[in-house]
N, C-alpha and C positions, 0 to 999 in steps of 0.2 A: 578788787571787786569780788563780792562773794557768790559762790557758784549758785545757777540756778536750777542747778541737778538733774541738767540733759548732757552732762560735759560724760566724756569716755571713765573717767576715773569714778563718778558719784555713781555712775551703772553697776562700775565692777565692786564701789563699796555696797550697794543696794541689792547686788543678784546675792538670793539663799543658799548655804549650803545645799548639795544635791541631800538627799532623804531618801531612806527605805521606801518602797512603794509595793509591797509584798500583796496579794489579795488573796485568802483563802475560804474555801468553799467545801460543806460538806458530802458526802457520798459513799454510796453503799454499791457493794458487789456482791451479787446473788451468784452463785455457780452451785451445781449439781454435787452432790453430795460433800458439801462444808456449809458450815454456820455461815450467814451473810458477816459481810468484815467491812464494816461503817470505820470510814477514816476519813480525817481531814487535810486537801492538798492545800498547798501554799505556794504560789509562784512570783515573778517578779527579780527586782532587782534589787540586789542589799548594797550599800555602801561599803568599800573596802578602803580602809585608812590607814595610812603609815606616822608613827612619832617623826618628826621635824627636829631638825637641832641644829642652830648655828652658832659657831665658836662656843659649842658647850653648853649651848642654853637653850631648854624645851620651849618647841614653837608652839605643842600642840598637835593634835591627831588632824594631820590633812587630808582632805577626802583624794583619792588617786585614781580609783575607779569602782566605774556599777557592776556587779557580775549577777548575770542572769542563775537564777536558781529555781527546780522545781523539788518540793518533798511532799512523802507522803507518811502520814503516821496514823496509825491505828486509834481510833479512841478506845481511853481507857486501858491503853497497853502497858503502862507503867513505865518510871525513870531504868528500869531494867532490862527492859525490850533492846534484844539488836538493831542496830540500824546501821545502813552500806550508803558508804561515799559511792558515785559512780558518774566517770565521764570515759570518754572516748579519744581520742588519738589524735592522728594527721603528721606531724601538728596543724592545727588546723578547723578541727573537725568539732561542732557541740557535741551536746551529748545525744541528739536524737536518737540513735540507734538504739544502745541499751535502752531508752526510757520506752519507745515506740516499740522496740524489736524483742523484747524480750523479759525485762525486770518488770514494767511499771502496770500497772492495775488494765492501760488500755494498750492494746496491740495494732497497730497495720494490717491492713488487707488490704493487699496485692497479690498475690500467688505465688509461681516459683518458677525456673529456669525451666522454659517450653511449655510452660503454661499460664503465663503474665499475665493478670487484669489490667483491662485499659484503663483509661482516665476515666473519673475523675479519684478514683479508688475508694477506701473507708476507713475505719475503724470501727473496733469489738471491742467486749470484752477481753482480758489476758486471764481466763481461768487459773494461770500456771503462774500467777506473778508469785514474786520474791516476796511481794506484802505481808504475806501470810507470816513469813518466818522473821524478817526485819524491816524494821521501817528503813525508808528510802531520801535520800538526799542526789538530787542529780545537779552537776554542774557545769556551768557552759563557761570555758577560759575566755581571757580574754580578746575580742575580734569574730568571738563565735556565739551562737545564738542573740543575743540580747544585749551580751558583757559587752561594756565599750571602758576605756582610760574616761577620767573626771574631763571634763573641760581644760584647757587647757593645757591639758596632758601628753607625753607622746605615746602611740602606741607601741612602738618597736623596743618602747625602754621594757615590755614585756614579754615580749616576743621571742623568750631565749630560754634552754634548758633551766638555769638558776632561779632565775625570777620565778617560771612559771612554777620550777617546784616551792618556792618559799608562799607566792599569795595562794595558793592552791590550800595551804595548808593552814595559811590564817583562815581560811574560810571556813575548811573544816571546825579550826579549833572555834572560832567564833559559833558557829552551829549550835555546836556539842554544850559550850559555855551558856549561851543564851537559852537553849532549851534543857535545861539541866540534864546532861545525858552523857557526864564524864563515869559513872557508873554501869554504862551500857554495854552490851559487851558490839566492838565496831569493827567495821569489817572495808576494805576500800575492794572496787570494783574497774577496773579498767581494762580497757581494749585495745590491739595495738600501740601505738605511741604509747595510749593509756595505762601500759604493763608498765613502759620506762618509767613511768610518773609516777604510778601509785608506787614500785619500789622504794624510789628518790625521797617520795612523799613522805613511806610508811618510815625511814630512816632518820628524815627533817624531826618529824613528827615526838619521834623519841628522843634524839637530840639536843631540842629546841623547846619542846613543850612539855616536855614528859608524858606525853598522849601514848602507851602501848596499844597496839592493835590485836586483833582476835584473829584474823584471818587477810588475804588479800586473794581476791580472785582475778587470774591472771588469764584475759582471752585473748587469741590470736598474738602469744607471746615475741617482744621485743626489744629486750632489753641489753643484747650486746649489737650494734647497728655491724659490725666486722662480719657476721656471720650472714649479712641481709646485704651488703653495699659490693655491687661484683663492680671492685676496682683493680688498675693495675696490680698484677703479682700478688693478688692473692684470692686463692683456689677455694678456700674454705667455703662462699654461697655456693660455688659449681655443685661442689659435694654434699649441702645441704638441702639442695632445692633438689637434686636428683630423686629421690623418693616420691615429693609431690608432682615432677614431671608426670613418674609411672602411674600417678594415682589418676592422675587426668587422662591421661591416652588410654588408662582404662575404661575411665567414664566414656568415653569416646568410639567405645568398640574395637580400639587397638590391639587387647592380649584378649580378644577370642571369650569365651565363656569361665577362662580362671577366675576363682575368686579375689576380689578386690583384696583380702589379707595378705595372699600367696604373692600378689603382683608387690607391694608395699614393702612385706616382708625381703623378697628379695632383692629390691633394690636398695632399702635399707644396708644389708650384708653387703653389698657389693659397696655402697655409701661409706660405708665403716673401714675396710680392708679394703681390696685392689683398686679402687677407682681414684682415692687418695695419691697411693701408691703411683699407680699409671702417671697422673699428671706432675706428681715431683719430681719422676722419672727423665721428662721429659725431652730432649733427643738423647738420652738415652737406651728408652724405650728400641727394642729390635721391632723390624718389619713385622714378625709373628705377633709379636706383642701390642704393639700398636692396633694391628687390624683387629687382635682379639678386642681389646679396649675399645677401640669405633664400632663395632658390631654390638657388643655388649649394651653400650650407652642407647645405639640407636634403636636397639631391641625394647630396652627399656621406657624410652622416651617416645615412645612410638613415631618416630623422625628418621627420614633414609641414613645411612650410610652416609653417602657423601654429602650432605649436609652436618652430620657430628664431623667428621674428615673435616671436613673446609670450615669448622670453627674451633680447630683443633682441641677437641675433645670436650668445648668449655661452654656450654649452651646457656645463656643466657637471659632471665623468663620473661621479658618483653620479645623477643627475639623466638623464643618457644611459643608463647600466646600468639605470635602472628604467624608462625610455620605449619606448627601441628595440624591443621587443616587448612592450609593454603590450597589445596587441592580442590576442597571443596567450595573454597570461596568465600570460606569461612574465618572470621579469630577469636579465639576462645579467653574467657575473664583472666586478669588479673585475680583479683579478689575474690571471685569464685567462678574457677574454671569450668565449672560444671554449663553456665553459661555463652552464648554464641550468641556472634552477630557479623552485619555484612560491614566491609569497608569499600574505601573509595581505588584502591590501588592495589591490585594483588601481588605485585612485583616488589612492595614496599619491605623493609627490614622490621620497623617496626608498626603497630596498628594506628590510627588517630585518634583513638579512645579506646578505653576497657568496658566489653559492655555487661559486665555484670554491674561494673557502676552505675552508666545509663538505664540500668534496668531498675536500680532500688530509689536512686534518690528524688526520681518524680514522686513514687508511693508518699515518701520517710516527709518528706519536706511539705506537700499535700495534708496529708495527718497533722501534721506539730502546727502550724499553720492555723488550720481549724481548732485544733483542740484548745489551746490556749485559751484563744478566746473565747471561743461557742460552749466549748465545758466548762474552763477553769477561770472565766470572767477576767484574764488578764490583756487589756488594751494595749495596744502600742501601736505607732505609726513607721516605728524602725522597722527595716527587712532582718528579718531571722536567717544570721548566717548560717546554713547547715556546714557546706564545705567553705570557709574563707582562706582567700588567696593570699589575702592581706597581713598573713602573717610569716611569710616568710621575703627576704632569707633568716630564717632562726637560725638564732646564734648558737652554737655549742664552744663559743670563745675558753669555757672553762676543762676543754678538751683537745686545749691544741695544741699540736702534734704529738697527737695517740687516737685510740682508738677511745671511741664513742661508747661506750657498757657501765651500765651501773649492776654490774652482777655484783660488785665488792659491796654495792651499798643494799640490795638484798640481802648478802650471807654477814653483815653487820646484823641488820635487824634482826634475823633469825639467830644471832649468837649473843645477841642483847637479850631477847626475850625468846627464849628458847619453846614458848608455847604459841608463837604465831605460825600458822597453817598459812600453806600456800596451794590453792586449786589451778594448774593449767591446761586453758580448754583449748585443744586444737582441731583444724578442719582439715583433713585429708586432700581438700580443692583448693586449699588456700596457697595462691602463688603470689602473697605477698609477705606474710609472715609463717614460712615453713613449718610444719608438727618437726623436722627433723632439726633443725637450726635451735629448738624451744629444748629438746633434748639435747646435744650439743652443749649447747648454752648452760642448762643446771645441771648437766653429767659433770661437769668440773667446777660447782660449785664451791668455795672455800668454807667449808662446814663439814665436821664430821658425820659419820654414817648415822648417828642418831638424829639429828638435827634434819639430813636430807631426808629422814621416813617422813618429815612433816609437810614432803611435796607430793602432790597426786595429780596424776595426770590422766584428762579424759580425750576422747577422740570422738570425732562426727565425719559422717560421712555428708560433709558440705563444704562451704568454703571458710572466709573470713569474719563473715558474719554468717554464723555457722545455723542461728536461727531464724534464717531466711526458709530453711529445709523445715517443712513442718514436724516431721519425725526427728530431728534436730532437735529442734527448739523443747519438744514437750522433754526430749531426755536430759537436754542441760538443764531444763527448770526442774527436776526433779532433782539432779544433781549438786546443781547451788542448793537445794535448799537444805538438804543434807549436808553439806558442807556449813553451812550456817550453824544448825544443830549438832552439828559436832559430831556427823555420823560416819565412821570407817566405811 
């Protein structure tokens, strides 16, 4: 009997391959003393394909997955203009941050720690965007923003350090290939998680494609997990995260009217030499020696005595974020400490949320939301993952039993291509990816002393997303852009 093309199988010979559905719209930015900068965005979702092969024989480019992409480019800027890959972390996370928070032509407004706007919030102009100096490419992985696996698909077959750095980087190569822009000089941009990625990425990149890079800017750096994961027997986060303790119990009123350097700097020192020392020590340590060590810590972290005592010596920053001002009733951010908020249980070890998070991602997700559509004419009926859950547990399968660091595949790339620049931006508040951990981490970089002058490192007196602080944000955009230009 021959079909009459409602059967399961004539559907699935009939459904279209998925297709680009990209929409782009043009627009102009007036700001106070520069040229207006008329660019054209493009948003949506591009098809990502993988060759097929069975027993040796090409099936053909299969569609795998949509990944959500936003770029901007200049008109009239030429196949010679920079342009910056840029996503964000988690794993987990799209790109909104950098796009909304800092890089992209339109900014957030919301306010700042103790001084929040309520709902429904807005969005500006970004006088200070990155535009100016390269065109922009933002990317949502897959499970985040828009990106979803093809039909069919699994999604956890992505959801793992490997993969994600390999389609990450067809994406880029696709870009660059499609818009003729292997000429260009390019630069990748990531945050958090996003440090590990673009390294991994910037290494794929020259390995696999022969794409060299120009620069990679490295925020809220993390790309050895040893120096950030306080697991058994090993002291190294204790000792890295101490600095950004002192920096926060500063913010906090803790060290009196010293300068916030003075306070950093010295816990730094103490980071560097005894404090190590002290806890390798350990019941070795004399009575003298110990109490000097618990006083010291607790001087620094602004936390009693007997509290560093009873955790013997090893404070821990969820564990910090919920003590430091237990007193007041308060727990102070993860991600930027600088931030307060109330909990359910003061007696608790750790808090129920971080609320510098609760603070940003009404604004972040409110914004991209609107803007999409209402600016950038892109429809969809799908929820725009800001933070998805759905991605883990991520696999780090090609890391097991060892430690988690792709610093070897950084000082690869900088030993391949001896002219890629490396900018890392650190937040003095950030109690999730330490400014000292970032140093730590490329103070023992496998690359000579010429190779290492090609890292610079900046500081902000904020957190993780360091351009949440409005004096922040104008001096990292200042900063990237000079880094783009190639300026010392």
């Amino acid at each position: 009997m021959a079909s009459n093309g409602d059967t399961p199988a004539a559907d699935k010979a009939e459904k279209p391959e998925p297709s680009d559905d990209l929409v782009s719209s043009q627009h102009t930015l007036t700001s106070p003393g520069h040229d207006d900068l008329h660019y054209t965005a493009t948003t949506g979702r591009i098809v990502l394909r993988e060759e097929q092969h069975t027993d040796d024989v090409f099936d053909g480019h299969k569609a795998k997955a949509e990944l959500s992409i936003t770029s901007y480019v200049v008109d009239g800027g030429g196949a010679d203009r920079p342009v910056t890959f840029a996503f964000n972390g988690g794993p987990g996370s799209s790109s909104v941050w950098l796009h909304l928070g800092l890089l992209g032509p339109r900014k957030v407004v919301m306010g700042d720690a103790g001084a929040l706007l309520p709902p429904p919030y807005g969005l500006d102009d970004n006088h200070e965007t990155l535009l100016r100096d390269s065109d922009l490419v933002f990317i949502d992985p897959v499970s985040t923003g828009y990106s979803r696996v093809a039909e069919g698909g699994k999604a956890k077959d992505y959801h793992g350090y490997l993969k994600d750095v390999e389609y990450i980087s067809e994406v880029i190569r696709l870009w660059v290939t499609r818009n003729n822009r292997w000429l260009s000089p390019k630069f990748l941009c990531g945050e958090s998680y996003g440090t590990l990625r673009a390294a991994a990425v910037a290494e794929h990149l020259q390995n696999r494609h022969g794409m060299y890079l120009n620069g990679l800017m490295m925020i809220s750096l993390t790309i050895d997990l040893g120096t950030l994961d306080f697991t058994d027997h090993n002291d190294v986060p204790y000792v890295t995260y101490l600095p950004t303790y002192a920096a926060i119990a500063h913010y906090h009123g803790l060290h009196g009217d010293r300068p916030l350097a003075d306070v950093v700097a010295e816990a730094e020192d103490y980071a560097a030499k005894d404090y190590p020392w002290a806890l390798a020590r350990g019941h070795r340590l004399t009575a003298e020696e110990r109490a000097e060590a618990v006083a010291t810590v607790a001087r620094l972290t602004g936390l009693s005595e007997e509290y560093v005592d009873g955790v013997d010596l090893r404070v821990e920053h969820i564990r910090f974020s919920s003590e430091l001002l237990r007193r007041k009733r308060l727990v102070v951010g993860r991600l930027d400490g600088r931030f307060t908020g109330e909990d359910t249980d003061y007696g608790r070890e750790h808090w129920t949320a971080d609320p510098s998070m609760s603070a940003i991602i009404g604004p972040y997700t409110a914004a991209l939301n609107h803007y999409l559509r209402a600016e950038l004419n892109y429809e969809s009926d799908l929820s725009y993952e800001v933070l998805s859950r759905q991605v883990h547990p991520w696999s780090f399968k090609e890391f097991e039993g060892r430690n988690i660091s792709v610093a070897d595949k950084l000082a690869a790339a900088m030993r391949t291509n001896p002219d890629l620049r490396v900018q890392v931006a650190c937040g003095y508040h950030d109690a999730a990816t330490p400014h000292f951990a970032a140093e730590y981490t490329l103070n023992r970089l496998a690359v000579g002393p010429e190779l290492y002058a090609n890292v610079d490192y900046k500081y902000y007196e904020a957190g993780h997303m360091m351009y949440v602080h409005e004096e922040s944000r104008l001096r990292q955009s200042a900063d990237l852009a000079a880094f783009v230009r190639g300026e010392r």
